[in-house]
N, C-alpha and C positions, 0 to 999 in steps of 0.2 A: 386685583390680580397682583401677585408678588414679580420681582425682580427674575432675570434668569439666576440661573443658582451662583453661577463664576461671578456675577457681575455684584449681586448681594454679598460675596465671600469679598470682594475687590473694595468695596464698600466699607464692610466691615475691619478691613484690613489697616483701610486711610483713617478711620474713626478710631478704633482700641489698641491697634500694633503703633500708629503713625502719627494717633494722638492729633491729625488733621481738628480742623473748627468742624462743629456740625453746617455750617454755611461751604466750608471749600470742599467739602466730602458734597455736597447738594451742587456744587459747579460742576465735578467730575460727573455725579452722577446724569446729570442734564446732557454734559458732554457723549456723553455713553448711551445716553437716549437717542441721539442724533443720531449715532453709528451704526446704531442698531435699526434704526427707519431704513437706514440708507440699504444695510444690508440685506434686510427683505425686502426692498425693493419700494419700499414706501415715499424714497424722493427726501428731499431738506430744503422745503419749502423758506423755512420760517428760522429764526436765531435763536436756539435755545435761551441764551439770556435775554429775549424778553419773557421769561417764564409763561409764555405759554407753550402747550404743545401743538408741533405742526402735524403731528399724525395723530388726534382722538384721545380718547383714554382719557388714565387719569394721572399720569404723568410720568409713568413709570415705564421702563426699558418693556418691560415685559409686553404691558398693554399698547405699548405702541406696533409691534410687531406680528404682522400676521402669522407667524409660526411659532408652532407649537415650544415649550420650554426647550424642550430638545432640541428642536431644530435648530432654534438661534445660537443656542449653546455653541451645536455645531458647526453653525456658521461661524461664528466666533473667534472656534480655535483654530480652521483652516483659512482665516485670510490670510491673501498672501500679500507680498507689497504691491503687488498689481491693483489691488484691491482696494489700499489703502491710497493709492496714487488716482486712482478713479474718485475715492468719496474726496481727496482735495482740490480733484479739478472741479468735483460738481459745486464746491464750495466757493471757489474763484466763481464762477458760473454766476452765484448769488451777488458779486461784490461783497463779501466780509473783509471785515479790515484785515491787515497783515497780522495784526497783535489777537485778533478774535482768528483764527487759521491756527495758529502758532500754536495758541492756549489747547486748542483743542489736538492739536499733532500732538503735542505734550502728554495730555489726558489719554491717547491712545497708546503713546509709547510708554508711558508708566503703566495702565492697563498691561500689555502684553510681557511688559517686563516681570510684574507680577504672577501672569500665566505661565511662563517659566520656570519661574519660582517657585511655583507649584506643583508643578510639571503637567498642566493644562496643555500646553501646548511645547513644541520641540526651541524656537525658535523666537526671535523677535522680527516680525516683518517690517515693523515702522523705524526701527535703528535706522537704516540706510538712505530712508526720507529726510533732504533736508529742510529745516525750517526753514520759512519763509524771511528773507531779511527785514529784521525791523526799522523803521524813520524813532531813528533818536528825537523824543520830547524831552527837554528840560523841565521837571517841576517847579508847578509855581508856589512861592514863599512871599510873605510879607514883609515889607521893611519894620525895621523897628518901632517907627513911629504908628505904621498900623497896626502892630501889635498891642503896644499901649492902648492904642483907643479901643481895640475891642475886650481885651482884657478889664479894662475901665467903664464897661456899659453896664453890666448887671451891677442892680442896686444891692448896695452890703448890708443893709438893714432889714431883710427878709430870710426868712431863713432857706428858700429857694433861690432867691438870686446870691445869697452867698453859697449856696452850696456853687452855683452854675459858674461865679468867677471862680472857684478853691479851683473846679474840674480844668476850664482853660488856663487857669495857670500853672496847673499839672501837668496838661497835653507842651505847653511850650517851654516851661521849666527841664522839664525831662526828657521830652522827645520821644515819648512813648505811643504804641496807637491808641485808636480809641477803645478795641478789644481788650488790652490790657488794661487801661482806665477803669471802662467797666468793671474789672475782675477782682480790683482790691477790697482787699479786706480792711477792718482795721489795726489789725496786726503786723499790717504790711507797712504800716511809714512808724517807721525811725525819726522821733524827733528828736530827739538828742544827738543824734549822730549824721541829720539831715540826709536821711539816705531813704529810697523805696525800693523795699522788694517786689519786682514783676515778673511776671509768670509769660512767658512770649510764647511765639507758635511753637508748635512740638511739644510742650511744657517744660519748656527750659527757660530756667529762671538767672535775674543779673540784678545787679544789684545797682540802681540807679541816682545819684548826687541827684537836691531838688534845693533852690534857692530858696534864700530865709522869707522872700516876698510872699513864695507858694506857701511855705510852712505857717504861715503867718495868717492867709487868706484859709487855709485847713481847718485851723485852730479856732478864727472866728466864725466859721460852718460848722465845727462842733461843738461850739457851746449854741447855735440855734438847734441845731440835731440833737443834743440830749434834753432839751429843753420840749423838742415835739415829740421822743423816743417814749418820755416819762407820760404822757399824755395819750399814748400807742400802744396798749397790748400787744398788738400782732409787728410789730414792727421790728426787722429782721438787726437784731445789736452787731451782726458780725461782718455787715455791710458796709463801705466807707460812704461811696457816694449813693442813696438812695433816691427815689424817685417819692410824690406825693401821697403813694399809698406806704411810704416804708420799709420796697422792697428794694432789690434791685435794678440801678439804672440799665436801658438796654443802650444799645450802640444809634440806633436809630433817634430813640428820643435825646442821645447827646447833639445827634446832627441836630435835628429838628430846635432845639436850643441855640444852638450856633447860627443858622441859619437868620433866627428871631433878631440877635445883637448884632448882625452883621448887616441888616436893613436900618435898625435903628443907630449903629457907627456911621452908615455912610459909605459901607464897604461894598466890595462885591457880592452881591449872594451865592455867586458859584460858587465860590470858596468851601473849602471843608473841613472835616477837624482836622484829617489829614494832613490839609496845609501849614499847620503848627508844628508837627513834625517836621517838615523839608522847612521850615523858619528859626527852628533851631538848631538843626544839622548846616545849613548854610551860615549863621549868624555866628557858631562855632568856628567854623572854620576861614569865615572874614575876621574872625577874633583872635583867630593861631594857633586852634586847636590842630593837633596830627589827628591823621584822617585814622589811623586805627582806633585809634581812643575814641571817635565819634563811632566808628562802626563796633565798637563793643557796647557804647551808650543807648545806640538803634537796636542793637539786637540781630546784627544783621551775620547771616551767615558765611557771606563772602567778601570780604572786599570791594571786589567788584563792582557792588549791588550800591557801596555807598562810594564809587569814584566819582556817580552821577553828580555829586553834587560840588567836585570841584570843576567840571562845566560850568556851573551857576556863578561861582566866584570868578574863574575865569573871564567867562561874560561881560560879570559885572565891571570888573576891570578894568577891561578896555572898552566898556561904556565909560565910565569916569577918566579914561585917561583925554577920548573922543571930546569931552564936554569940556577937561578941561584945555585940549589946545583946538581951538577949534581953526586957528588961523591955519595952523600946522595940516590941519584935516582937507583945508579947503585947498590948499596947495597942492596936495597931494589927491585929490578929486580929480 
C-alpha cells in the first residue's frame, strides 16, 4: 500500500526540491509513520529508529493506519496543537530521549510547514510547541597520537588496505563525512593544487585543502587500483574509492573497515568515522585555526553548529592547566 498522498508529496519534496540523502528523507519518513499510528489511534508503542514497525505493515505511513487514504489525509491537515501536545506527551509516556522527541517535533514542524506551503493546510500547529531542552554532549575526538596509530594499521602493500588507509586519511585530512567520502569521483581531487572537491548535504559543494601525507597515501591506492581496474571489465573508472567488486564504496562498509583497524590499534571500537571528523575540527582549532574557516572546512551551515567544538578545547584546557598545577588544585579543593 502506498503513502498518504500529502505525505509521499512531503517526501518527494525533502528528496528532488531539498536534495535531502535517501537515508534522512527514510528518518522523516519513519517519523511520519509514528504520527500517523498515533493519529488513528494506533498508540507508539515502539521507536521508529529501531526500524521496525510498531503498528504491522510494511512500513509505510499508509499501512500502518487504519484509515482509509482519505481519512488520514484528513486527519492530518486538521491537527491542531492539542494534538500535537498529546502525541509528545505519549512520547514522554515511552521515556525517548530529549534528542529522539526533538528530532521528531522537528519532522512534524517541517511536515506542516510544508502543508502550508502548499496550502494543504491554513496554519502551523507545531510552531508554538517548544522543543524539548537538550543535555549538551561534547563530541568525542582522538588525540593525535591515536590518530597516527590508526591511520598506520592498514597494510600499504595491498591494494585494499591501501585503498582503506588513502579513505582515513581523507576522513581526518579534510574533515569531511563519511557520505561525502563515499561520493568522490576521480575528478574530484586536485593534486596539484592539493585541494578536493566535495559535494555536502543539499548538494552544495566546497572546496576542501588535504595534506601531502593524504595525497600521497591516494596516489599509492591508485597505482594498486589501476593495476586491479586493467584486470576489471566491469569495474566503475569514475569511482575514487571502490570496494572489491569495483564498484562503489557504501558508507556502512567504510564503518565496517574502521571498526576492523580500531580492534587491531588498540583503540575503542565505539569509535566511528565520524570521530575523524570532530579530530580534526578540534585538532584545528587547538592548532589556531579561527573557527569560521573550520566551519567552511565542515561544511557546516551555521556557526553555531561548529561552536560545539570550542567546548572541546576549552575542556581541554583546563584539564592541562589542572594537571599541570596540581599543588595549586589541591589547595583550592
Amino acid at each position: 500500500m502506498d503513502n498518504s498522498a500529502i505525505i509521499q508529496d512531503f517526501i518527494n519534496y525533502l528528496k528532488f526540491e531539498k536534495h535531502f540523502s535517501a537515508h534522512t528523507a527514510k528518518c522523516y519518513e519513519a517519523d511520519l509513520e509514528q504520527y500517523c499510528g498515533f493519529l488513528s489511534g494506533s498508540g507508539t508503542e515502539a521507536d521508529s529508529d529501531s526500524g521496525a514497525n510498531p503498528w504491522g505493515g510494511n512500513g509505510t505511513a499508509a499501512a500502518t493506519c487504519t484509515q482509509t487514504e482519505v481519512d488520514i489525509d484528513t486527519l492530518l491537515k486538521t491537527a491542531d496543537v492539542n494534538t500535537i501536545r498529546r502525541f509528545m506527551a505519549e512520547l514522554n509516556t515511552h521515556a525517548y530521549s530529549k534528542s529522539t522527541t526533538a528530532r521528531k517535533l522537528a519532522t512534524i514542524r517541517s511536515f506542516y510547514k510544508f502543508l502550508v506551503k502548499r496550502g494543504y493546510a491554513a496554519g502551523n500547529p507545531a510552531m508554538s510547541i517548544k522543543t524539548p531542552k537538550q543535555e549538551k554532549r561534547l563530541p568525542k575526538f582522538l588525540e593525535y597520537e591515536q590518530v597516527q596509530k590508526l591511520l598506520n594499521t592498514p597494510p600499504a602493500n595491498t591494494w585494499l588496505g591501501a585503498r582503506d588507509r588513502a579513505m582515513m586519511e581523507v576522513l581526518y585530512s579534510t574533515g569531511m563525512r563519511v557520505s561525502e567520502l563515499v561520493s568522490l569521483n576521480m575528478e574530484d581531487v586536485d593534486f596539484l593544487g592539493e585541494v578536493i572537491h566535495v559535494r555536502g548535504k543539499g548538494k552544495k559543494e566546497r572546496i576542501c585543502p588535504i595534506g601531502s601525507t593524504a595525497i600521497q597515501n591516494i596516489q599509492r591506492y591508485l597505482e594498486y587500483r589501476s593495476r586491479r581496474m586493467a584486470n576489471d571489465s566491469g569495474f566503475d573508472s569514475k569511482v575514487l574509492f571502490a570496494n572489491k567488486h569495483g564498484k562503489r564504496m557504501s558508507t556502512r562498509s567504510v564503518r565496517r573497515k574502521m571498526d576492523k583497524y580500531l580492534i587491531e590499534a588498540g583503540l575503542d571500537p565505539a569509535i566511528s568515522p565520524h570521530t575523524l571528523r570532530h579530530s580534526f575540527a578540534t585538532h584545528m582549532l587547538n592548532n589556531g585555526a579561527d573557527l569560521r574557516s573550520v566551519q567552511e572546512l565542515l561544511g557546516h551551515q551555521s556557526i553555531s553548529t561548529t561552536q560545539i567544538y570550542t567546548h572541546i578545547t576549552t575542556s581541554r584546557m583546563q584539564e592541562q592547566y589542572k594537571n599541570a598545577h596540581p599543588l595549586e588544585n589541591a589547595a583550592m579543593a
